[in-house]
LOGUGU-853518 format. One record per residue: x, y, z of N, C-alpha, C in turn; residue in one letter. Coordinates in steps of 0.02 Angstrom, whole numbers, padded with zeros to 5 digits, always signed. Layout:
N
XYZXYZXYZA...
This chain:
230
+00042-00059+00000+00000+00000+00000+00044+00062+00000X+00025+00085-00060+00050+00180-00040+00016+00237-00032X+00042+00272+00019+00025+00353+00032+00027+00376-00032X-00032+00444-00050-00042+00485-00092-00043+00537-00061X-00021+00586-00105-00023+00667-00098-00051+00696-00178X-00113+00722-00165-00172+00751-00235-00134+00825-00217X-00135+00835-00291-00110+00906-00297-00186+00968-00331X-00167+01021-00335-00260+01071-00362-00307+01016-00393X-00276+01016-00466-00330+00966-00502-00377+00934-00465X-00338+00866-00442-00387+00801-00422-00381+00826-00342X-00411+00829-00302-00398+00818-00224-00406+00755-00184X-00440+00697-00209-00452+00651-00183-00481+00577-00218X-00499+00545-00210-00506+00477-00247-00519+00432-00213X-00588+00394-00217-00610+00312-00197-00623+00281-00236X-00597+00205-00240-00624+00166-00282-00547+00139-00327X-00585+00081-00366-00538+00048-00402-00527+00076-00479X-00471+00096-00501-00454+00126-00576-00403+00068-00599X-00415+00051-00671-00350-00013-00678-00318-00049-00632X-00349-00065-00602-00336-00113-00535-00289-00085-00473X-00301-00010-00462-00280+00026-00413-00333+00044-00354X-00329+00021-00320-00388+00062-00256-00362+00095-00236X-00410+00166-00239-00397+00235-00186-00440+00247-00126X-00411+00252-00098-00451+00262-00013-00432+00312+00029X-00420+00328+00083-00414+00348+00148-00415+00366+00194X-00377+00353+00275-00398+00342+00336-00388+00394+00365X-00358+00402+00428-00327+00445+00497-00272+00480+00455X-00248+00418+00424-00160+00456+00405-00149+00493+00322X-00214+00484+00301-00203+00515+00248-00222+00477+00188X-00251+00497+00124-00244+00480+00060-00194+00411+00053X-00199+00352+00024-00171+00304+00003-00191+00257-00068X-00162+00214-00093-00158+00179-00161-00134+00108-00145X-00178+00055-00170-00157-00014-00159-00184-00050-00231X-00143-00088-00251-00169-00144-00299-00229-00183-00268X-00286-00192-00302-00349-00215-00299-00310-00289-00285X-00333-00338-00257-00340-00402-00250-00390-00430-00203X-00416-00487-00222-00472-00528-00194-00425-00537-00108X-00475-00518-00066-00439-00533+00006-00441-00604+00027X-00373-00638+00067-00363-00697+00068-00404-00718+00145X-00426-00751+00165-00452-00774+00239-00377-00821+00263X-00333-00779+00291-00267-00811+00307-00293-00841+00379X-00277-00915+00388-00274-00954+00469-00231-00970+00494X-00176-00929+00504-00102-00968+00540-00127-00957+00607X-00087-00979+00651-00123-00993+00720-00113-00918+00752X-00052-00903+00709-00035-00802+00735-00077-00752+00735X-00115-00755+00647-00159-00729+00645-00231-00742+00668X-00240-00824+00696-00311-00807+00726-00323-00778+00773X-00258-00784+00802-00243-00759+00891-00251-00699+00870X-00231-00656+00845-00235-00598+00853-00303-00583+00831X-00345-00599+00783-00406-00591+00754-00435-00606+00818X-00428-00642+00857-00472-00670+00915-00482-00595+00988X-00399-00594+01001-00400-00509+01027-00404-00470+00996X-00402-00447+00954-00449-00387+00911-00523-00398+00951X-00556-00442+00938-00625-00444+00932-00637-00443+01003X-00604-00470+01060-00619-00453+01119-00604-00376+01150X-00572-00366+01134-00539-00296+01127-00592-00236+01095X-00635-00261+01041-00692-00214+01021-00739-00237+01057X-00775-00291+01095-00808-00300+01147-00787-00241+01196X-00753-00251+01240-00738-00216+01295-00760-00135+01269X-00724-00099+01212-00743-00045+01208-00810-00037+01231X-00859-00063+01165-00933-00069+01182-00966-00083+01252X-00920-00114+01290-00942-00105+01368-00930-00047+01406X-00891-00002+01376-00855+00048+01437-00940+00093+01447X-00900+00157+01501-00955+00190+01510-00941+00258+01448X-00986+00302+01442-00978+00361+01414-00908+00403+01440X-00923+00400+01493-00873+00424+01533-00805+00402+01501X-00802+00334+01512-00737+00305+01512-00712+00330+01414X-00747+00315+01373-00727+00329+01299-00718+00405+01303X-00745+00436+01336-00734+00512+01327-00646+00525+01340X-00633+00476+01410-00581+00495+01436-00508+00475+01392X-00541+00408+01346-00487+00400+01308-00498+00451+01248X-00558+00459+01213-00539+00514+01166-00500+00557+01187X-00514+00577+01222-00461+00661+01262-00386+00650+01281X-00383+00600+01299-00299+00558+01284-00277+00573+01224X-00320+00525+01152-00300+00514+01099-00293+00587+01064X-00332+00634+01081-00315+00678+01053-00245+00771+01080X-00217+00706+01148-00157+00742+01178-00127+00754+01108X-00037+00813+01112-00032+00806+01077+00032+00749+01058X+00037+00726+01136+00099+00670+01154+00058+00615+01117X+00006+00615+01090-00002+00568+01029-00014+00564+00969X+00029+00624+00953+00025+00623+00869+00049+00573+00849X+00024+00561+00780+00070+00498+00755+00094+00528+00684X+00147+00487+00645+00177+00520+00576+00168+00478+00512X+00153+00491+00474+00133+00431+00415+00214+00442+00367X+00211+00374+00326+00267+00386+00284+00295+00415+00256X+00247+00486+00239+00274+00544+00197+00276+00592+00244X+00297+00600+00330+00302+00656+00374+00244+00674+00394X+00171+00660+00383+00114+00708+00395+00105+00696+00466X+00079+00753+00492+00071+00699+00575+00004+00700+00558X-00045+00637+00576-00127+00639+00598-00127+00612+00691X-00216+00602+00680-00228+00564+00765-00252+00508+00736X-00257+00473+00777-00317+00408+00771-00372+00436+00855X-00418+00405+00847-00473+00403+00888-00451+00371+00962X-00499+00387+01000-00476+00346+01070-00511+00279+01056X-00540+00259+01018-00578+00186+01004-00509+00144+00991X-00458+00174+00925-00399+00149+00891-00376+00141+00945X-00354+00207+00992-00294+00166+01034-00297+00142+01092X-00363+00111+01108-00376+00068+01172-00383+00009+01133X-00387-00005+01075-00378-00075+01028-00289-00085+01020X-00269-00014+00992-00180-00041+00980-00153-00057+01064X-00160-00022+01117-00129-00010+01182-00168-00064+01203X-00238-00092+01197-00247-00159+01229-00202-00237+01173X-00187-00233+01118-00133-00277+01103-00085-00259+01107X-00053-00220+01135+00006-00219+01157+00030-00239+01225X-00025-00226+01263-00039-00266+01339-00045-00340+01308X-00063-00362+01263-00078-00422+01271-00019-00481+01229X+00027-00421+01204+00099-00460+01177+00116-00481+01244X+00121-00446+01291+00169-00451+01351+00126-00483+01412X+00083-00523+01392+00025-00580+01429-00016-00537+01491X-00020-00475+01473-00061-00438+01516-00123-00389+01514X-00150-00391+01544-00216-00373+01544-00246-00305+01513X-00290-00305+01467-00313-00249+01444-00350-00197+01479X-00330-00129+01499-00398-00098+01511-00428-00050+01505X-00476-00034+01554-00524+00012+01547-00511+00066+01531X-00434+00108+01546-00426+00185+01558-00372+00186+01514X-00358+00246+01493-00305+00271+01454-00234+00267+01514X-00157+00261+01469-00106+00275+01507-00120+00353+01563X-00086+00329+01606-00071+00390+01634+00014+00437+01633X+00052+00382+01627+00111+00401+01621+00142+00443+01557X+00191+00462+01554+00216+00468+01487+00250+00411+01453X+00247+00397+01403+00294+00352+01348+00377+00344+01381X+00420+00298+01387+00477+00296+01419+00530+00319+01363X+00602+00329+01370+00624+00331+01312+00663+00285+01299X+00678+00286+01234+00709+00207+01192+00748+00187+01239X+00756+00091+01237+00836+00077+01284+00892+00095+01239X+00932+00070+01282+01005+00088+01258+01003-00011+01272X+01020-00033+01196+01033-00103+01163+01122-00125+01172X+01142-00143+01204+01219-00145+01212+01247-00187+01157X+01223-00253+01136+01248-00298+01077+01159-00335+01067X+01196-00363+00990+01108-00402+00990+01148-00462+00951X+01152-00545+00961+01181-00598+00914+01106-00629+00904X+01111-00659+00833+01059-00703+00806+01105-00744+00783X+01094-00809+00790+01122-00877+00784+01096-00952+00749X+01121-00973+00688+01082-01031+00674+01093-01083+00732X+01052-01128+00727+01068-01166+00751+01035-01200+00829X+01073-01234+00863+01048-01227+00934+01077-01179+00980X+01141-01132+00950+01179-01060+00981+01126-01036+01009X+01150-01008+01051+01096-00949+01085+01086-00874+01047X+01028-00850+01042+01017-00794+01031+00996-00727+01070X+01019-00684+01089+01006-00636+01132+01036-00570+01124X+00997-00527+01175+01008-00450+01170+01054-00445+01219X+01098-00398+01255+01098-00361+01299+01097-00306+01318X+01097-00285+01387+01075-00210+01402+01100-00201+01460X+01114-00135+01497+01135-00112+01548+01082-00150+01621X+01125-00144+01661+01075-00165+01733+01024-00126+01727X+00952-00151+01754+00904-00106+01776+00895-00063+01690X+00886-00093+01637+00858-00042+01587+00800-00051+01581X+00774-00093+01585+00712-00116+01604+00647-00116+01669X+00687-00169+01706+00662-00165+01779+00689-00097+01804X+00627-00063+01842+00575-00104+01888+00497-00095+01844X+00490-00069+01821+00442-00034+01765+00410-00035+01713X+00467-00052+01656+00448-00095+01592+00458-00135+01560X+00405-00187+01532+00415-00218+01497+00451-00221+01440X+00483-00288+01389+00508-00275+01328+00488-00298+01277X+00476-00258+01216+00436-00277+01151+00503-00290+01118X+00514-00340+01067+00560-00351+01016+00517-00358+00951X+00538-00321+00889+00500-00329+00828+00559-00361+00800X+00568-00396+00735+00634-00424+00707+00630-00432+00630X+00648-00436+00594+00660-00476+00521+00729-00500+00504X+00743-00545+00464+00777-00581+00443+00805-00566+00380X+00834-00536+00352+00850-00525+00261+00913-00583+00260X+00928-00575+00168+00977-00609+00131+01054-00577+00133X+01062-00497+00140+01114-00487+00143+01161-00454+00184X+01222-00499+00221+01263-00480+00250+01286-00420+00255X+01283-00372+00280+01316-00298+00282+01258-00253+00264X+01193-00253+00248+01157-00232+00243+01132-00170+00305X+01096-00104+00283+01097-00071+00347+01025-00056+00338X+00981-00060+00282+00914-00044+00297+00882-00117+00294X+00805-00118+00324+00780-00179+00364+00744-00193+00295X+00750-00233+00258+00723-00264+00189+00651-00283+00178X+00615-00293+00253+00533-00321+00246+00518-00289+00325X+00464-00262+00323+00426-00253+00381+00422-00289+00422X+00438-00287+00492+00489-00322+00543+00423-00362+00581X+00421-00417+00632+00341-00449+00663+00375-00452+00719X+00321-00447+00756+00340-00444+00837+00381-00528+00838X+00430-00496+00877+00445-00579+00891+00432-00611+00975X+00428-00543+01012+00384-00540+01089+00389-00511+01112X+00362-00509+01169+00352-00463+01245+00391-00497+01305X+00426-00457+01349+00426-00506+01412+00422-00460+01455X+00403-00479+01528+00359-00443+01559+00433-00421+01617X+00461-00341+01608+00505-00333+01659+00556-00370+01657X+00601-00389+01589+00667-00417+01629+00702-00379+01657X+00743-00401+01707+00794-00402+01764+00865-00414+01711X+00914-00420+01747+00977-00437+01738+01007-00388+01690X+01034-00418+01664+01090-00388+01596+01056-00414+01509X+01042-00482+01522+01026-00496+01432+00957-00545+01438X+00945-00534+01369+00879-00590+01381+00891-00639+01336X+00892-00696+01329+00882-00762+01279+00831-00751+01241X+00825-00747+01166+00791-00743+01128+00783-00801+01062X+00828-00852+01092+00807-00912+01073+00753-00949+01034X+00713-00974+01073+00668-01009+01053+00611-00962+01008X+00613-00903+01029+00577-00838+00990+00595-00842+00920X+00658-00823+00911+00672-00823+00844+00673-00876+00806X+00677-00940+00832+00662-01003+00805+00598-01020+00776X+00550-00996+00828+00476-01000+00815+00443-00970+00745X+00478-00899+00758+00466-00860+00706+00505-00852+00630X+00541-00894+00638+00600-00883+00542+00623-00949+00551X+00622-00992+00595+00673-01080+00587+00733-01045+00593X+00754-01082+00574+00852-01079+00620+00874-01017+00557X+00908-00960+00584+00924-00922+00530+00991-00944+00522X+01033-00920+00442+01073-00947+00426+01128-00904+00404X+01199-00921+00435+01242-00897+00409+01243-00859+00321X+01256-00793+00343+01234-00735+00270+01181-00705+00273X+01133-00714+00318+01079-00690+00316+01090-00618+00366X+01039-00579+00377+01054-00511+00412+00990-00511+00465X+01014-00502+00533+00941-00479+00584+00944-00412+00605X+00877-00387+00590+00850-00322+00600+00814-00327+00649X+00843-00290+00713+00777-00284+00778+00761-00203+00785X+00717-00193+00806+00684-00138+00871+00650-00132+00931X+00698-00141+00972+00678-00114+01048+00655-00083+01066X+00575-00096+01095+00562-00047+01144+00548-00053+01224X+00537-00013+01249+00522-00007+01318+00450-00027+01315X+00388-00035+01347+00334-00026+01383+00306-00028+01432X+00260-00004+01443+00238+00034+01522+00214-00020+01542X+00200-00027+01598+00147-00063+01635+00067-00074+01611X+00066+00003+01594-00021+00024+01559+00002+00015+01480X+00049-00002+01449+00036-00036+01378+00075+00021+01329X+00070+00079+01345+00136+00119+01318+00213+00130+01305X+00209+00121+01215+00268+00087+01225+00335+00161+01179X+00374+00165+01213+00424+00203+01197+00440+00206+01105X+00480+00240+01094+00532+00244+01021+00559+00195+01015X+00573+00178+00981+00633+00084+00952+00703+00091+00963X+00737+00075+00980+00793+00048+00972+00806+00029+00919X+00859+00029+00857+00853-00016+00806+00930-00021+00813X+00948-00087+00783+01005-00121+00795+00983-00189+00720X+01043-00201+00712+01072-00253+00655+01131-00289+00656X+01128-00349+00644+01199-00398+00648+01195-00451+00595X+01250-00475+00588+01241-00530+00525+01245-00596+00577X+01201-00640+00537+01184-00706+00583+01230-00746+00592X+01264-00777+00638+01329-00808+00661+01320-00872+00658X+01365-00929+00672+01345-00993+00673+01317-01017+00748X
């Protein structure tokens, strides 16, 4: 999918032209190739299809009160957001008690009722990151206490083909949450296994680190890259 920017002439556009659909949302004007939509069932995506839909339940339960309080959040201005071409828009407080309740729920914790109260933390500081074929271990590390006592850690990741590479080649998938590590590094093992099979010598890993709150707010990324070791 791509962002559009209409200049005097045309200002806007819906619908399919030579197999282009024009649409758009919160963030602006966009363009996608028409295709028949697939009903994808990997067990990733039902899960998540499954919290989505509990997640729009709950809205529909709150009180007036309570949606008011997240609109008025969503429309702080500590939540602008930026689309691909710089624009800043908002999304609604409906959007981000759906994004901020799956993000509570990467990190096996509970969705709720009220908007953050805190502010957003700022990015960690990532000390080394190895990805490893094999049965090697895979892991981050980080300073004592970058984490604990406070927040949780989101890891997003992808995998590319080439060694020395510095931009991230495919749009990166959570690879997890863990709730408050402690120590110095975390094992990311069996994570990355789950998610790509054993990666392989030549290949390149792309992560981003973030922090998140307790209430589901999650900091700026970290981004970091290494070529996959044996």
């Amino acid at each position: 999918m791509a962002i559009v920017v209409f200049g005097g002439v045309v200002s806007g556009a819906r619908g399919t032209i030579a197999g282009v659909t024009y649409s758009a949302n919160k963030a602006g004007p966009y363009a996608k190739g028409w295709s028949r939509g697939a009903n994808v069932r990997s067990a990733l995506q039902t899960s998540g299809r499954g919290v989505h839909s509990v997640l729009a339940g709950s809205w529909r339960a709150l009180s007036a009160g309570e949606r008011t309080a997240w609109d008025v959040w969503a429309a702080d201005p500590e939540q602008e957001l930026t689309n691909a071409l710089g624009e800043a828009y908002y999304i609604s407080g409906f959007l981000w008690s759906i994004k901020i309740g799956r993000w509570l729920d990467t990190c096996g914790r509970a969705a709720t009722t009220s908007p953050p109260t805190s502010p957003a933390q700022p990015a960690p500081t990532i000390l080394t990151l190895r990805v490893s074929g094999g049965a090697t271990t895979s892991r981050i590390t980080y300073a004592l206490n970058e984490f604990a006592p406070v927040c949780d850690c989101v890891i997003e990741m992808a995998i590319g083909q080439s060694v020395g590479g510095i931009a991230m080649p495919v749009p990166p998938i959570v690879l997890g949450g863990w709730q408050v590590p402690g120590g110095t590094s975390l094992d990311i093992s069996a994570e990355v296994l789950a998610r790509f099979g054993a990666p392989q010598v030549g290949q390149r890993a792309f992560a981003l680190v973030r922090r998140q709150t307790l209430e589901g707010y999650r900091s700026a990324p970290t981004a970091i890259a290494v070529d996959v070791v044996a």
